[in-house]
N, C-alpha and C positions, 0 to 999 in steps of 0.2 A: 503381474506386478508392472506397475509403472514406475519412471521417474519424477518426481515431481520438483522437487530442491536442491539446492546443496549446502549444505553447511560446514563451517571448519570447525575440527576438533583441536585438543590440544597440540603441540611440536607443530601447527599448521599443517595437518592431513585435514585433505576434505573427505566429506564424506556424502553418499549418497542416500537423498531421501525419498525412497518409492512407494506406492501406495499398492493395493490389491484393488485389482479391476473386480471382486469378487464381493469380499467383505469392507472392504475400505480401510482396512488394518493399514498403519505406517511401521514400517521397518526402515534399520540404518545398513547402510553395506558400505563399505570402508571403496576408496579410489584404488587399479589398480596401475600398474605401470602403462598399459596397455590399452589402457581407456582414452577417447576420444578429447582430447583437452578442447576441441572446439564446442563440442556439444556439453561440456562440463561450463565451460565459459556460456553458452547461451542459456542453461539453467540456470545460473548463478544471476545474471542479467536481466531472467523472465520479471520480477517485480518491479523491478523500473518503468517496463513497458505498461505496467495497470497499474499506475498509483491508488492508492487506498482512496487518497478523497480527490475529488473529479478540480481539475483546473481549470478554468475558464479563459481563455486569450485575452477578453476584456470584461472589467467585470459591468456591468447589466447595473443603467442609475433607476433606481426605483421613485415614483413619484413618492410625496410625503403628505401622504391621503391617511385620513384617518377615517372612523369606522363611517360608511356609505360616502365615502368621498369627501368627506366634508376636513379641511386643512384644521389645525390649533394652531397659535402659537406657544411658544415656550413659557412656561411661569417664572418671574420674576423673580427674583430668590433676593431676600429680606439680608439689608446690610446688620455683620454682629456689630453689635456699640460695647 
């Protein structure tokens, strides 16, 4: 069994979320007194480190090519009367 998360339950106990290096089963095991609060804090923390969707510093101007290169422009949109 690994560590892999952590989660709060209710009263704010957290709780530990491990996985089986075997089957890949997740099981919950409650925090104890005795447990490492630095390493429960850098679980808690791992998702920040890999956002879901990727950030970009700047984002990337794409030219405004249409299909083989070739530019349109916009359609003129019809005044209502």
């Amino acid at each position: 069994m690994e560590p892999i998360a952590v989660t709060v339950r209710g009263e704010g106990r957290w709780v530990l979320i491990h996985r089986c290096t075997n089957c890949g089963r997740l099981r919950l095991n409650k925090t104890a007194g005795d447990d490492n609060v630095l390493l429960l804090m850098r679980l808690a923390a791992l998702p920040l480190t890999m956002p879901f969707i990727p950030f970009a510093a700047e984002p990337v101007a794409e030219p405004m090519a249409g299909v083989n290169g070739v530019t349109r422009k916009p359609r003129a949109r019809k005044a209502k009367t």
